[in-house]
N, C-alpha and C positions, 0 to 999 in steps of 0.2 A: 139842773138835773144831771149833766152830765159830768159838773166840777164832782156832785157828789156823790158818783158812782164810780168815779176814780181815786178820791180820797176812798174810799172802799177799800176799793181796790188795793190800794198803797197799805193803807192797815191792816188788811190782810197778808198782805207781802212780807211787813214787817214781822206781824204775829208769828208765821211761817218760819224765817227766818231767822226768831228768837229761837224757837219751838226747837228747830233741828239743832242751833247753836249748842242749845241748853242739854238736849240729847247725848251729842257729841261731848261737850265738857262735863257732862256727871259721872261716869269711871272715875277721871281725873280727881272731880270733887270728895268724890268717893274715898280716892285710897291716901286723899290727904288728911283725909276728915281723922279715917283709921289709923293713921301715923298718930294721932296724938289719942288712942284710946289704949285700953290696958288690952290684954294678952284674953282675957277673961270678957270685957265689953265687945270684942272687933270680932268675936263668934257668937257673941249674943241672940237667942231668938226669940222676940222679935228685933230686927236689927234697931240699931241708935243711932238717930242721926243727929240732933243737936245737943240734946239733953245726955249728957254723960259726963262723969270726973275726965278735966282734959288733965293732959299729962304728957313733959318733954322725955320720959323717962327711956322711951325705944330709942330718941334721937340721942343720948347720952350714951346706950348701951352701943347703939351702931360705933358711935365713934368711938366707944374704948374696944369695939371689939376690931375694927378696921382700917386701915390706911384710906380715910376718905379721900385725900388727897394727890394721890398716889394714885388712883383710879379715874379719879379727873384730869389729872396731867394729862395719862395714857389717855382719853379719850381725848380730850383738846386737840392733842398730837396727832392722835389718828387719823381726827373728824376733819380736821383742818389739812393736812398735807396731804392725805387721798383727796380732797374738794380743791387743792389749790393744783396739785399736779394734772388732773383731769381737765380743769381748766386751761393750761398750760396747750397741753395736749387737744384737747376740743374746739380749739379758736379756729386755730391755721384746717381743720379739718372738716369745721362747718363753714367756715368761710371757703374753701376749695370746693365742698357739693352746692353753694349758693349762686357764688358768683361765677364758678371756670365746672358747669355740670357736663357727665356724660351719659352715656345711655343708658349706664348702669348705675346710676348713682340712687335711682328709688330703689332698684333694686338692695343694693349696700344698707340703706337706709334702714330696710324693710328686715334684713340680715341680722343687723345691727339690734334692731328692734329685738328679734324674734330670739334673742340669746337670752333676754330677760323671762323669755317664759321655762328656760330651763332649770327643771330641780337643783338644788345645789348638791342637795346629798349625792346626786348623780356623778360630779366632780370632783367632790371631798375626797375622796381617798387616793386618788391619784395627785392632786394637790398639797397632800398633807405628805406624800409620800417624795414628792421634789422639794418639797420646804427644808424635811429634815434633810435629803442631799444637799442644799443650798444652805443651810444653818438656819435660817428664816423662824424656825417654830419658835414661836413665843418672844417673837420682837415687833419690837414698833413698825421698823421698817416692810417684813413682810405682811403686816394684817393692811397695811396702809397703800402697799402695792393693790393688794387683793380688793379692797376698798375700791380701792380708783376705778380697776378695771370694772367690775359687776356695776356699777353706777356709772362708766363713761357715755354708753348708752345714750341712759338719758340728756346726760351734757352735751352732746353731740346733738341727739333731735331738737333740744331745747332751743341750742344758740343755733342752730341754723333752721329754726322758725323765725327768729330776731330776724337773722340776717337776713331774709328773703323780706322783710318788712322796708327794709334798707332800699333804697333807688341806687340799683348800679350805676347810672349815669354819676352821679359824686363820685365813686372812686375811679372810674373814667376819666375824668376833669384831675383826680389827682396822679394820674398816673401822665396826661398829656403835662402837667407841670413839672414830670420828672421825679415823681418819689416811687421809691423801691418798695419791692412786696412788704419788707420788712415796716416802711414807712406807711402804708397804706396800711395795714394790720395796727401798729401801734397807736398811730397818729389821728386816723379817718374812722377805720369802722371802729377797734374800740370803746372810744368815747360815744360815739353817738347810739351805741348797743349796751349802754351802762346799766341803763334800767333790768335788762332782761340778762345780760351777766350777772348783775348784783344777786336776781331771781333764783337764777340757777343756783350761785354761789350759795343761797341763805338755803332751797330745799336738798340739796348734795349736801350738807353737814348735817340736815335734818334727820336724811336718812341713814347715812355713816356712824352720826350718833346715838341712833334706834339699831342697828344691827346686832343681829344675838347669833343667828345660826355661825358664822363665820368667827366672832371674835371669842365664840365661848368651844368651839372646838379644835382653833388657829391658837390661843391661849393656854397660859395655865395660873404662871403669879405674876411674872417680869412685866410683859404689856397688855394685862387683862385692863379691860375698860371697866367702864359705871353698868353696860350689861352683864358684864361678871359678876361684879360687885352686887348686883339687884342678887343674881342666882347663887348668890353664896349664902342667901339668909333661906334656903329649901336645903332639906331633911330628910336621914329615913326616916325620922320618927313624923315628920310631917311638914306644916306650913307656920311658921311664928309670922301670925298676918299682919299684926301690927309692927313688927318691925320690919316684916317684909315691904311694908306700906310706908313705913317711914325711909326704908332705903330707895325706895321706890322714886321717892317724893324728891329726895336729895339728887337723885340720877336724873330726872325730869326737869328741875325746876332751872339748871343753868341754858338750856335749849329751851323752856318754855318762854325765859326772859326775854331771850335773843329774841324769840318771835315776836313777843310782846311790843320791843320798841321798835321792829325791824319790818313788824306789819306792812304800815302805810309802803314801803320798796317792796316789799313783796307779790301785795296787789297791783301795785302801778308795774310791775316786771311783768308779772304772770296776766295784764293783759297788754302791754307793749304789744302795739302793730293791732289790736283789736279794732279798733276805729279810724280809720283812716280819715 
């Protein structure tokens, strides 16, 4: 009786599961489906979901109308040097609140934290106004600054939940054999905080390469990313949904791969220190 009210249970769980999965991935399904329909089927009423003439013909137009390539660099570039610099920057400074805290360091935390709840449009003008004295506007280098800092944040809370999962007494033990901050940092905690760097590293490109507010108003052609590139295909005269779903699709799909085989690190990071 009780095995089989826990297989219930469990199939239930599953069911759930799917249910919300399947929720969360039908947009997605959705606006790939519309990448291969006409201009005429993707506003169709009643809409079409399988039954319809498929057609590469939006993903043909995109690319003779756009530097695909050229929008994927910038974003690589961006997504990757604000996620690697931030890291960079977030080790030595969630290892310093973990392991050497002071009485303010919740407090910092909590600061730290509290910066993300602020509008961005709040900043933009002021920011847009020191870029163009810095030369900044519309390069790689300053969208990727800007990047780093609005997500360090999170880098910061992230890895120094890792680290608190860590037993200070090991880097104690490495410090009584004479290794340096520099040696403790590299040698001791890193690797054994791999899981949950890796974590951080894979959702900080995640959301560098989802960002629209900042890259589409810090931009123009030079280092507009794959969010530009999506809002290039919106109009006065309107919305080409189909192609707009087709560039859609092309901006999504090298981040959705990433995720795809980068999963299983992802979950094993994102619960690192879960179960003791």
């Amino acid at each position: 009786m009780a095995r089989a009210v826990t297989n219930r249970r469990k199939a239930l769980n599953t069911l759930i599961a799917w249910s919300i999965g399947l929720l969360i991935f039908f947009p997605i399904l959705w606006t790939i489906l519309t990448s291969f329909k006409t201009e005429a089927q993707a506003i169709n009423d009643p809409p079409l979901f399988l039954f319809f003439d498929w057609t590469l013909e939006n993903y043909a137009v995109v690319q003779e109308r756009s530097d695909y390539m050229r929008f994927l660099w910038n974003s690589v570039i961006i997504a990757g040097g604000s996620t690697v610099m931030g890291i960079i920057i977030a080790v030595p400074a969630a290892w310093s609140m973990a392991f050497v805290p002071s009485k303010r360091t919740k407090d910092i935390l909590l600061w730290m934290l509290s910066t993300k709840m602020l509008p961005a449009v709040g900043v933009l003008y002021p920011i847009y106004l020191l870029f163009i004295e810095l030369g900044l506007l519309d390069t790689r280098v300053g969208l990727t600054i800007v990047l780093m800092l609005i997500n360090l944040p999170i880098i910061v809370w992230m890895l120094y939940t890792y680290f608190k999962e860590i037993p200070g007494e090991i880097l104690e033990a490495a410090r009584m054999d004479g290794a340096a901050l520099k040696e403790e940092i590299l040698y001791i905690l890193t690797p054994m905080a791999v899981p949950g760097i890796a974590s951080t590293l894979l959702l900080n490109i995640i959301l560098a390469w989802n960002e629209a507010f900042w890259t589409l108003n810090l931009t123009a052609a030079k280092a507009a990313p794959l969010t530009a590139f999506i809002a290039s295909y919106s109009s006065p005269e309107g919305l080409f949904y189909a192609k707009l779903s087709a560039a859609s699709t092309m901006a999504i799909a090298p981040i959705l791969i990433l995720g795809w085989f980068s999963q299983k690190q992802l979950v094993r990071g994102l619960t690192f220190g879960a179960v003791k």
